[in-house]
N, C-alpha and C positions, 0 to 999 in steps of 0.2 A: 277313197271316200270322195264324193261330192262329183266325179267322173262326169256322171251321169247331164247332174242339175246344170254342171259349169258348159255342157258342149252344147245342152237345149237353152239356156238363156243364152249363149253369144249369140246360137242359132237366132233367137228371137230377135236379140235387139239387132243383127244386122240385117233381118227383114224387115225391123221396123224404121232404120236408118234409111233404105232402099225405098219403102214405099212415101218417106216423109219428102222425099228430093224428090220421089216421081209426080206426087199428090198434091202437096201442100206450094199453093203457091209464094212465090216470093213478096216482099213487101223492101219498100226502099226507106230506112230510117233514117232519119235527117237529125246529125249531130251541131250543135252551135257550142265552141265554146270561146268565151273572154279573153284576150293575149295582152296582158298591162304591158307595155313597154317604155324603155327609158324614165323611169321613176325612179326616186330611191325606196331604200326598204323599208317598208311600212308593216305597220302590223295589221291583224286581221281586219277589225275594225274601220283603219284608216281604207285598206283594200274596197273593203263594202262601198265606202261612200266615194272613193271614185270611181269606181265601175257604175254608182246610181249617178254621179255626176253628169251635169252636162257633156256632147261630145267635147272633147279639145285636142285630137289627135295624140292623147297618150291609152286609148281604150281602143282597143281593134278587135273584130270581130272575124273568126274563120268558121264556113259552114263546110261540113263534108258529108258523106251518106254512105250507108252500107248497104246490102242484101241482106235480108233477115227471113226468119219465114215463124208463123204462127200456127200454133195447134189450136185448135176450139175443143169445146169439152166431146163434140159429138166423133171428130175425126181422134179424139185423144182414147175414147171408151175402145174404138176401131183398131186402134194401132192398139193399145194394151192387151185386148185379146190374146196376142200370139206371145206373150211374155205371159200370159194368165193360163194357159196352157202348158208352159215350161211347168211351171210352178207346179201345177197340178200335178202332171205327169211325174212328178219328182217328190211327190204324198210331204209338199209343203202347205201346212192348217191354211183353212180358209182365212180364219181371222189375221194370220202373218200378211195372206193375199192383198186383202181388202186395207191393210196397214202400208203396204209398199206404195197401191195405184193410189191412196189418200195422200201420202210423199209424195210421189210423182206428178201427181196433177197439180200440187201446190207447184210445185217447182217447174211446172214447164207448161200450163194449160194457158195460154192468152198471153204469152210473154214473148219478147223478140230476140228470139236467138240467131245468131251469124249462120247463113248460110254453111255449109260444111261442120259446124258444131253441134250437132244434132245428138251426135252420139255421146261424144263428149258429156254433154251437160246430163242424159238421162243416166249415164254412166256414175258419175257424180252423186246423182240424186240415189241412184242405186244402192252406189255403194253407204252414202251414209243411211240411209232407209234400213240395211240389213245393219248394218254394224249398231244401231239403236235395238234392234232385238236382245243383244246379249247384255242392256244394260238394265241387271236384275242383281246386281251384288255378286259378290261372290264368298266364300268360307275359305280361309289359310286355316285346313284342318291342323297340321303342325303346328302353327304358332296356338292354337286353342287347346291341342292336347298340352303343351308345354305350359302354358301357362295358368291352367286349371291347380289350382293345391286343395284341393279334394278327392284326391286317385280314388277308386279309374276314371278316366274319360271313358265314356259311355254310347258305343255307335250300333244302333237296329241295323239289319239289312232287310229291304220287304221289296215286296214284287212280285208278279206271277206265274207259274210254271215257267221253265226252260230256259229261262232270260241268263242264269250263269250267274247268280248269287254266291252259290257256295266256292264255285271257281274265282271270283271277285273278289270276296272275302279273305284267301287265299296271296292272290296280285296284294292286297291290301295290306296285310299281315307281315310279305314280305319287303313294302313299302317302308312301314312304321320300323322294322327292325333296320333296317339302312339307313334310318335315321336315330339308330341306339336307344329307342323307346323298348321296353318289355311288353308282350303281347300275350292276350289271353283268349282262345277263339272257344263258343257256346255253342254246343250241337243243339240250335231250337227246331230243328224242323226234325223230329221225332214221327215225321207222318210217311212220310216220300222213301219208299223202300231203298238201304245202302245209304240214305244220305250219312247218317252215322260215323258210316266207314269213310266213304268218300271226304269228311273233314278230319277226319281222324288220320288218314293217309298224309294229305297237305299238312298237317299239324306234324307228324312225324317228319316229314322230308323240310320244314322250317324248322323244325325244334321250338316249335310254338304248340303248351300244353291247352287239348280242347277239356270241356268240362261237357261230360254227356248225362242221359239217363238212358233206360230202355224206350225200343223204339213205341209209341201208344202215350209215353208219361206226357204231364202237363208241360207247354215249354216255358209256359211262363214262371214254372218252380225250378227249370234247368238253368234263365236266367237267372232269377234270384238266387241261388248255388253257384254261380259264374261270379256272378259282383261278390257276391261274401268270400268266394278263396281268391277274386282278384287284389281285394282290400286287406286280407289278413299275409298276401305274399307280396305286397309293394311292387303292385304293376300298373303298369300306368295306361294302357286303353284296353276294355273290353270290346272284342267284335261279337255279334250274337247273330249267327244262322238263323234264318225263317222258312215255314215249309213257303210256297213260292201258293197262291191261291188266286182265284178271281174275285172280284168286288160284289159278285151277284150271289157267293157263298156266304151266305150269311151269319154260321156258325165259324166260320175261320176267320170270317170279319171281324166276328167278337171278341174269337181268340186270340186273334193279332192285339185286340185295345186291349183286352188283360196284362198281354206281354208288356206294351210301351209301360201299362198303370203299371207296375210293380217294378218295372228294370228304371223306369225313369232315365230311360238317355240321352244325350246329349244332342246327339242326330240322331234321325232317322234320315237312311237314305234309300230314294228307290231305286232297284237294279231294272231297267228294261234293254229290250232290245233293239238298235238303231235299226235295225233292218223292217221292221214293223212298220214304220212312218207315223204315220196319225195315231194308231191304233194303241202305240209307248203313248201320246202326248193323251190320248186319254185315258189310258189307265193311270197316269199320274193324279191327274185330275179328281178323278172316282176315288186312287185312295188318299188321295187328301181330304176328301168328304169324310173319312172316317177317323182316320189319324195324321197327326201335321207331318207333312214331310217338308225336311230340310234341303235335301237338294239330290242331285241325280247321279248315276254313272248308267251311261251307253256304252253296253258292249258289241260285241262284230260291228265292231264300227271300220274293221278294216276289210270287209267285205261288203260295207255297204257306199255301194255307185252311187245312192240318188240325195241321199244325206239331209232328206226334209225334215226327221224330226230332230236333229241338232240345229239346222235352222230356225225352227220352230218352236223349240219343249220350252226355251226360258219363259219365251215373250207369252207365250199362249195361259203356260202354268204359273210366271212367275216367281220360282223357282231355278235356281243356278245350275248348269252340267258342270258336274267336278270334275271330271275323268273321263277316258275313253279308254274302252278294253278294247285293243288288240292284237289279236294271239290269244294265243294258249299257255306261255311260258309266263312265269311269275314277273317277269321285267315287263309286262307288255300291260303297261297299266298308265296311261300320258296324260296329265296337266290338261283340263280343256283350258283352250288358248284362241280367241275371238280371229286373232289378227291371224291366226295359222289358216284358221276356216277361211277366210277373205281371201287369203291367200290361193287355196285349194279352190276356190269359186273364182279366181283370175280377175276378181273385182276390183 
């Protein structure tokens, strides 16, 4: 993950390190500071008023100067290009874009940086510019399932065709039992031929009982059938399967608010696909126009090089990435973790 974005931004800023020492000319900054000598110790105050003091040979002054070199806003728009570009090519939201060169120009348009620290400083600005994207809260499902005394804890899964919900749900299930919780998974997606089976399969190979109907029934009466045997056999989190739909269906849209109105769950979380880019960071968006989502899980997230919408999904939606699905096997389900991404981006 992130392969991709981490080799086009080094690319970027070390062309734009290159053009800034070819382009930008130097300017010589002239440092003055105060040297009190032979005094005794004085406290601030007393300091002030000798330094405003007339001279008397206890106030000396040293001048020194540096190279420095200055961006303007026109040569700044110039150099950002080629890290605006990175960005793009790596299907990181516009509005992330436009949130970075807003940082960066603070931090470096009209200001006198040392020669040779060019990088340095946009580096800096960089890195804290991205690392504010992922500050949108986050949920310790665990400590919420634990601490609920109203069993079950209550988790939607929703999202659109293909993204790997039911395989999710799945990671998830074998999650919560590693942590000695009782699990209960809802076959809701009654529409999508095999899904049925397909959770009923994971459900056997966990030993985690699904609660189904035939495939056509209501899912939102599969839910409500889920929560009444998860409550009358002291389990302590419901997962509820969703068919996987688009936002521009109108009748599944529906169907989905039925589901949340009756299951009343605690999360809803959306499954999408990192490999997607933009395209995860708006369908989150869209179904949040219809039912609240609580937070996210990216999966192939270990096939995806360019990794713009985990860059992007919190800050744009607001909304926290919980998780990252990698793999196929039940363990392959990881903590999202801010400093890792940093890490993976060489930031």
């Amino acid at each position: 993950m992130f392969k991709f974005l981490k080799d086009k931004v080094k690319g970027a800023l070390d062309k734009i390190n290159q053009k800034v020492e070819d382009e930008v000319p130097e300017e010589e900054t002239e440092v003055i500071e105060e040297v009190i000598e032979d005094t005794p110790k004085l406290n601030k105050e007393e300091i002030n008023e000798v330094a405003e003091a007339p001279k008397k040979g206890i106030v000396g002054k040293i001048k020194h100067s540096f190279s420095t070199k200055k961006i303007n806003d026109s040569k700044f728009d110039e150099l950002f290009f080629e890290l605006e570009m990175a960005l793009l090519e790596n299907n990181v939201a516009l509005e992330v874009i436009d949130k970075i060169k807003k940082d960066l120009k603070e931090d470096i348009v009209d200001k006198p940086i040392k020669r040779g620290e060019i990088s340095k400083k946009i580096l800096e600005s960089l890195r804290s510019s991205i690392e504010s994207l992922f500050d949108v809260g986050t949920i310790d499902i665990l400590q919420e399932v634990k601490k609920k005394l109203d069993k079950p804890y209550v988790i939607c899964f929703i999202g659109v065709n293909g993204a790997g919900k039911t395989t999710t749900i799945a990671k998830f299930a074998n999650m919560l039992k590693n942590e000695k919780l009782n699990v209960l998974m809802v076959a809701g997606d009654t529409w999508r031929a095999a899904s049925i089976q397909q959770l009923e399969e994971h459900g056997s190979k966990l030993k985690v009982k699904v609660i189904k109907h035939n495939y056509g029934s209501d899912p939102a009466a599969v839910a409500f059938d889920g929560i009444k045997s998860a409550r009358a056999n002291n389990i302590d989190v419901v997962l509820i399967d969703t068919a996987g739909r688009q936002h521009s269906n109108k009748d599944l849209m529906r169907e989905l608010e039925k589901i949340i109105r009756i299951a009343k769950p605690d999360l809803n979380i959306f499954v999408g696909e990192s490999t997607t880019g933009n395209d995860c960071v708006l369908q989150v968006q869209q179904f949040g126009d219809v039912v609240e989502v609580s937070g996210i899980i990216l999966t192939k997230a270990d096939v995806d090089e360019k990794g713009g919408a985990a860059v992007s999904m919190g800050y744009v939606t607001g909304k926290p990435i919980l998780f990252l699905g990698k793999g196929q096997g039940y363990e392959d389900l990881e903590v999202f973790d801010k400093q890792s991404v940093m890490d993976s981006l060489g930031i």
